[in-house]
Backbone as a printed PyTorch tensor [residue, N CA C, xyz], in Angstrom:
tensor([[[ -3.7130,   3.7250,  15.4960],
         [ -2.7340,   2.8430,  14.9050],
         [ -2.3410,   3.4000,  13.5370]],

        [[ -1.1690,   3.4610,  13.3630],
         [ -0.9150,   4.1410,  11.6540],
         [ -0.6700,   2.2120,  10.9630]],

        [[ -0.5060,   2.9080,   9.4880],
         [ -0.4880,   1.9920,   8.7570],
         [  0.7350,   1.1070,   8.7560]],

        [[  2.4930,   1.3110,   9.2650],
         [  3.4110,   0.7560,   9.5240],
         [  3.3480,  -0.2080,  10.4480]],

        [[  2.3520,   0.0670,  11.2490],
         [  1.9450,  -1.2230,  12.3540],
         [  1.1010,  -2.3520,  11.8710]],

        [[  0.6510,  -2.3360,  10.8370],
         [ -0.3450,  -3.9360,  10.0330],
         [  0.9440,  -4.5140,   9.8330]],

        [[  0.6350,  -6.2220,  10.2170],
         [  1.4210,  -7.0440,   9.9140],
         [  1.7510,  -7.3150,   8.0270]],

        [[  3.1430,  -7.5000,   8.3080],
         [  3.3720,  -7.3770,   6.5460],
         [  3.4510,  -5.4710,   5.7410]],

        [[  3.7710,  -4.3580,   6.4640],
         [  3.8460,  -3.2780,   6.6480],
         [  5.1920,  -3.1820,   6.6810]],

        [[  5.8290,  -2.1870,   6.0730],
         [  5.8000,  -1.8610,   4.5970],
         [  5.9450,  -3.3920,   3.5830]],

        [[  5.4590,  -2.6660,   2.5520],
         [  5.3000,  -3.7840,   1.7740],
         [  6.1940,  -3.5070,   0.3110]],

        [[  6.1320,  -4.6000,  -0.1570],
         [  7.8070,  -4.6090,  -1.4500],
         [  6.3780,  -4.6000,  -2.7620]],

        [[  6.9770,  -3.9500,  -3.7140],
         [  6.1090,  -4.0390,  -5.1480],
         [  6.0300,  -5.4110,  -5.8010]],

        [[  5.4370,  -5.9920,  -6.2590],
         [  5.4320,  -7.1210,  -6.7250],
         [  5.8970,  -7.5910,  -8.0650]],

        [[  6.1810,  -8.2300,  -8.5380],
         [  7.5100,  -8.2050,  -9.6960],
         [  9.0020,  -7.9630,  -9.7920]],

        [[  9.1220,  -7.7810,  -8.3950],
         [ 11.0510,  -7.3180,  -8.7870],
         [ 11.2600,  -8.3010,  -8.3360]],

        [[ 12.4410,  -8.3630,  -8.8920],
         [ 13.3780,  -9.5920,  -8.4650],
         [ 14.8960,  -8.9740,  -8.7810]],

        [[ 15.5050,  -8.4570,  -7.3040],
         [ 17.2390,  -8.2060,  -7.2320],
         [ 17.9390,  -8.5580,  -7.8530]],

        [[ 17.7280, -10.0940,  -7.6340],
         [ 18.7640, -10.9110,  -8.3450],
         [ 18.6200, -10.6850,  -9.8070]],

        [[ 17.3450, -10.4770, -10.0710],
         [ 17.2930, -10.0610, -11.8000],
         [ 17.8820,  -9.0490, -12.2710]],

        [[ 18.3850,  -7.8170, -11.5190],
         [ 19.1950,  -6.6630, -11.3810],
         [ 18.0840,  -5.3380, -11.3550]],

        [[ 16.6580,  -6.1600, -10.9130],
         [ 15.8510,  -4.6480, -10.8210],
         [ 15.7600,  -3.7190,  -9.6390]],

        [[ 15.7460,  -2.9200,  -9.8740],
         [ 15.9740,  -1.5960,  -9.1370],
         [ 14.4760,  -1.7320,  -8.1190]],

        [[ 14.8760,  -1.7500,  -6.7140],
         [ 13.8530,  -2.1950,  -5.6220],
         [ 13.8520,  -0.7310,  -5.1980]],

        [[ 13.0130,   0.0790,  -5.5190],
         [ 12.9170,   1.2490,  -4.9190],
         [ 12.7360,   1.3730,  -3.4600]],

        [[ 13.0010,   2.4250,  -2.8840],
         [ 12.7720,   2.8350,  -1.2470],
         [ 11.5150,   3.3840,  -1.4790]],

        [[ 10.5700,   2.7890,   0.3260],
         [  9.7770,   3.7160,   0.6080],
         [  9.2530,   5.2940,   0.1070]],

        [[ 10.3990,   6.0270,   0.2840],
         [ 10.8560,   7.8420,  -0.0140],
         [ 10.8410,   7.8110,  -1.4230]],

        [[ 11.2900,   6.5570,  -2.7780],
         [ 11.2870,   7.3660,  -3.5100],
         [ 10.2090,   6.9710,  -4.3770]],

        [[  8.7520,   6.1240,  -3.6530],
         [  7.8180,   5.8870,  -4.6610],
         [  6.7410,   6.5650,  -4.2240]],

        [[  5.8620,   7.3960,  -4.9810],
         [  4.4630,   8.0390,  -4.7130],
         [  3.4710,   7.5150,  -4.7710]],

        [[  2.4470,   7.0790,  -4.1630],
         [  0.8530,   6.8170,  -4.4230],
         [  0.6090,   7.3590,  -5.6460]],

        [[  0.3290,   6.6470,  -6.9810],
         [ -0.1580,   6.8490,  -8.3200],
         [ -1.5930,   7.0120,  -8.3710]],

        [[ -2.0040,   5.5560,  -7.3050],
         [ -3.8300,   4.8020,  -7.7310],
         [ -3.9980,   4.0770,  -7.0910]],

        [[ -4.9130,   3.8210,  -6.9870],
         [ -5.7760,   2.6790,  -5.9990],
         [ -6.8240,   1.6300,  -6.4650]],

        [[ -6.2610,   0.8730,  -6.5470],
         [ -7.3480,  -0.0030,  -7.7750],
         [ -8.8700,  -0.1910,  -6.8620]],

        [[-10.2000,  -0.8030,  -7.7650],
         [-10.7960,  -0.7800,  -7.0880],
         [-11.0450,  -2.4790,  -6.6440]],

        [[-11.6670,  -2.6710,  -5.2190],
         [-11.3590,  -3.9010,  -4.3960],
         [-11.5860,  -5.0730,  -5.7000]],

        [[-11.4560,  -5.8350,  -5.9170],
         [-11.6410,  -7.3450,  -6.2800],
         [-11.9600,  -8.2900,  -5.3820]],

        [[-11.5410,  -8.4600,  -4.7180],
         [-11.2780,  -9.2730,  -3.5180],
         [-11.7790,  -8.5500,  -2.1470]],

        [[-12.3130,  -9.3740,  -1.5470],
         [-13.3840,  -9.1270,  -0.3170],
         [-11.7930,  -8.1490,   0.5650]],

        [[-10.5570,  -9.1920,   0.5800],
         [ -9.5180,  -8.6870,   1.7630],
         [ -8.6000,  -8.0160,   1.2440]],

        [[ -8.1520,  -7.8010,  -0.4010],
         [ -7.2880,  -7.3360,  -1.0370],
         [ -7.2250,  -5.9320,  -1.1980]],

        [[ -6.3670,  -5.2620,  -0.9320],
         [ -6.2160,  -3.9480,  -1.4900],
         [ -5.3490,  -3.8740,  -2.4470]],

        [[ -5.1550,  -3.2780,  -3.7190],
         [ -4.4530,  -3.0750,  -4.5940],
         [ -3.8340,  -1.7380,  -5.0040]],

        [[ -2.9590,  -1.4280,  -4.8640],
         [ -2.3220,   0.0630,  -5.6350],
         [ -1.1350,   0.2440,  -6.2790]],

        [[ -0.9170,   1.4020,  -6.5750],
         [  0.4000,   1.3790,  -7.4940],
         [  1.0650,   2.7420,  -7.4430]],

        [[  2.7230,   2.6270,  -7.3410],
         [  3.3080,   3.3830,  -6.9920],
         [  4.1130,   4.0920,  -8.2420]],

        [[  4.6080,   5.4030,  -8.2770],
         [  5.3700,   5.7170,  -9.2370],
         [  6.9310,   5.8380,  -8.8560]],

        [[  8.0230,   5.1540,  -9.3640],
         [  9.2850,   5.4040,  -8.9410],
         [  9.7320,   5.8080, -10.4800]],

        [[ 10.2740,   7.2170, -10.5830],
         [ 10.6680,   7.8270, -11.7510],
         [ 10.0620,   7.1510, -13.6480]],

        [[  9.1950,   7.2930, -13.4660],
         [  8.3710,   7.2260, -14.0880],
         [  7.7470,   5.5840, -14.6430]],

        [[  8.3270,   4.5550, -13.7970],
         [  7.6510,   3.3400, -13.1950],
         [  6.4870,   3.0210, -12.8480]],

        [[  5.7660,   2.5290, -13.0020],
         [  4.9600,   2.0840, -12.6490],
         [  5.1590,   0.5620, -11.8070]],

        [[  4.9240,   0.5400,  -9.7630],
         [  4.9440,  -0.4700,  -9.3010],
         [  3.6000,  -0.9440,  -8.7800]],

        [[  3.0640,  -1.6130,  -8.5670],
         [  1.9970,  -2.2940,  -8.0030],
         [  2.0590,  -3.2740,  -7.1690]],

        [[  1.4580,  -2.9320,  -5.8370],
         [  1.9800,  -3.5010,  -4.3240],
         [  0.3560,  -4.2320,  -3.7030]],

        [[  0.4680,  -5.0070,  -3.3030],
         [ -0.8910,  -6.1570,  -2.8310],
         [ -0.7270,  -5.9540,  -1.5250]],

        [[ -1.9740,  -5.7440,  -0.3970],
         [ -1.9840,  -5.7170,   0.4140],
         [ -2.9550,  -6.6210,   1.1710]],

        [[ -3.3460,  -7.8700,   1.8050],
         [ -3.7280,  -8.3850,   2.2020],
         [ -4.4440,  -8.4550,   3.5660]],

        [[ -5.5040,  -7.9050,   3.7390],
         [ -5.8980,  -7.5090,   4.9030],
         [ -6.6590,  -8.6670,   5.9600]],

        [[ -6.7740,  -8.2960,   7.0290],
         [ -7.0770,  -9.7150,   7.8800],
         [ -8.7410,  -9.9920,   7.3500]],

        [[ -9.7270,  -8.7650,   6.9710],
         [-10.8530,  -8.9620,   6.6720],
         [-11.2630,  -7.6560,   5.6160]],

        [[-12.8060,  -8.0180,   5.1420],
         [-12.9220,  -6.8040,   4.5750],
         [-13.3420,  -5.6010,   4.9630]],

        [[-13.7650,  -5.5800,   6.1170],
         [-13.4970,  -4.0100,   6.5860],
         [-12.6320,  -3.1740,   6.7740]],

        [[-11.3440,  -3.7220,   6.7470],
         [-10.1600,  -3.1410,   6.9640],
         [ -9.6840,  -2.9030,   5.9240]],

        [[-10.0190,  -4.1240,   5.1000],
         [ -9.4190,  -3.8110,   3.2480],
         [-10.3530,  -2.2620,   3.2010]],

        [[-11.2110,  -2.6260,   3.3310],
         [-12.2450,  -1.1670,   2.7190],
         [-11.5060,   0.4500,   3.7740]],

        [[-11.1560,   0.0420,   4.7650],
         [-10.9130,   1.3380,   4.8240],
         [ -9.4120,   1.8150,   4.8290]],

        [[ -8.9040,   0.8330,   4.5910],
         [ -7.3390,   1.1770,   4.0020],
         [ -7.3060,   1.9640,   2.2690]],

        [[ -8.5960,   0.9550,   1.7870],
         [ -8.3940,   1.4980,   0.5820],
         [ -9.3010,   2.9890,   0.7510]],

        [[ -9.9300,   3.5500,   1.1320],
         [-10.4240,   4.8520,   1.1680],
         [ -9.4130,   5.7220,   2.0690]],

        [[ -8.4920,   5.4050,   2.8280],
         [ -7.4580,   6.2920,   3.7310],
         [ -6.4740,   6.4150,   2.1840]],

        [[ -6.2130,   5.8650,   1.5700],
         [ -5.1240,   5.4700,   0.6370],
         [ -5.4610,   6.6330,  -0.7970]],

        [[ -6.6010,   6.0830,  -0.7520],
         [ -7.5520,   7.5310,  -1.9590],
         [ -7.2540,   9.2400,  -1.5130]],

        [[ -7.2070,   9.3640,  -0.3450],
         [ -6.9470,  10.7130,   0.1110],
         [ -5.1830,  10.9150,   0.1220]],

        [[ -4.0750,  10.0880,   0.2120],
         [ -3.2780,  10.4630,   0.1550],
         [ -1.8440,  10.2390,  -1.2560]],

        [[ -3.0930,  10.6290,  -2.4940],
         [ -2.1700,  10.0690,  -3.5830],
         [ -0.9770,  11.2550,  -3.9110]],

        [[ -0.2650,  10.6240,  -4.3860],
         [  0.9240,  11.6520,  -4.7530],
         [  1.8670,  11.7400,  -3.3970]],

        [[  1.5430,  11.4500,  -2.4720],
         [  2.2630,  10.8640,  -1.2520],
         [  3.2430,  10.0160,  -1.0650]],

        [[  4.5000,  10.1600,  -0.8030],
         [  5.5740,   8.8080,  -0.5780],
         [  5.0960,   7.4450,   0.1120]],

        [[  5.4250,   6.6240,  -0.4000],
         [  5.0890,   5.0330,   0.3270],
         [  5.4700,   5.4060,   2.0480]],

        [[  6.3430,   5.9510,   2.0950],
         [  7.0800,   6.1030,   3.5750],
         [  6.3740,   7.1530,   4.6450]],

        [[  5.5420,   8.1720,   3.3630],
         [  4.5350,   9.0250,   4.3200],
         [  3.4190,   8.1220,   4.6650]],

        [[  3.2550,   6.9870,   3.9220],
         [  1.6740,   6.2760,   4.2610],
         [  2.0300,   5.5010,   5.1770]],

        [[  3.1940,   5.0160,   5.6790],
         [  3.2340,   4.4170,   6.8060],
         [  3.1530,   5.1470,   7.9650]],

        [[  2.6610,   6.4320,   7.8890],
         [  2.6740,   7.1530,   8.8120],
         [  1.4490,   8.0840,   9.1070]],

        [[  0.3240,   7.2060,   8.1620],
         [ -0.8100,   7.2610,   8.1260],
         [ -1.7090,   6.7020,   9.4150]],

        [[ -2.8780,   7.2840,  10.0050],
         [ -3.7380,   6.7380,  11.4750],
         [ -4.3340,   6.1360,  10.1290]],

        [[ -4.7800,   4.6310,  10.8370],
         [ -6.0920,   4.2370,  10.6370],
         [ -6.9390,   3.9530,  12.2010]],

        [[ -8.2670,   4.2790,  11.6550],
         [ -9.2160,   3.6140,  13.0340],
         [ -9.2860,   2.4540,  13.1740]],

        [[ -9.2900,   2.6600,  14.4310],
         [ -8.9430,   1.2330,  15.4510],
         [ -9.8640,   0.2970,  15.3810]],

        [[-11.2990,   1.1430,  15.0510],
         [-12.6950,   0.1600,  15.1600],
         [-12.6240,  -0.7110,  13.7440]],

        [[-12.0650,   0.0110,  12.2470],
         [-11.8550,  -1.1580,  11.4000],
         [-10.8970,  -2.1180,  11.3350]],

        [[-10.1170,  -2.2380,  12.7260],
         [ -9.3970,  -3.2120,  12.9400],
         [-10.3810,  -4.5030,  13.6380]],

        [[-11.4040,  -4.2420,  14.2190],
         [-12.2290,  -5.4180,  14.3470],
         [-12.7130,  -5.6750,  13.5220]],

        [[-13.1940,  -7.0230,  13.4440],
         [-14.1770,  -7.6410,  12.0890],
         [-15.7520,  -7.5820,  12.7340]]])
């Protein structure tokens, strides 16, 4: 299963608001910056760079095994487009709880 298939995949940065006139970057033009570390048993946290931006995107996972290994698939592909990580395998077995 790659990562475009989790429900809520792709996911929008948190803080923009259009109507406010901010610039909603594409997939293609933000890179994997960082990966925060877990807080939250289901949360994954990271942050993207769009021309020298800093965005930060929440990912909500069904449990924490899946949080945990999204966030270690995510560690190996920094500097990577948002749009290449949807095109990331994850294992199938941390899709069970």
């Amino acid at each position: 299963m790659r990562l475009r298939e989790l429900p809520e995949w792709p996911l929008s940065p948190s803080a923009l608001n259009p109507d406010r006139g901010d610039n909603v970057p594409k997939p293609d033009q933000v890179f994997l910056k960082s990966v925060e570390p877990r807080r939250s048993e289901n949360r994954v946290v990271f942050t993207g760079d769009f021309k020298g931006d800093s965005h930060t995107y929440t990912y909500e996972a069904r449990h924490g095994r899946l949080a945990q290994h999204i966030e270690s698939v995510l560690h190996t592909h920094i500097g990577k487009s948002m749009m290449h990580l949807g095109d990331v395998e994850i294992d199938e077995d941390a899709l069970v709880e």
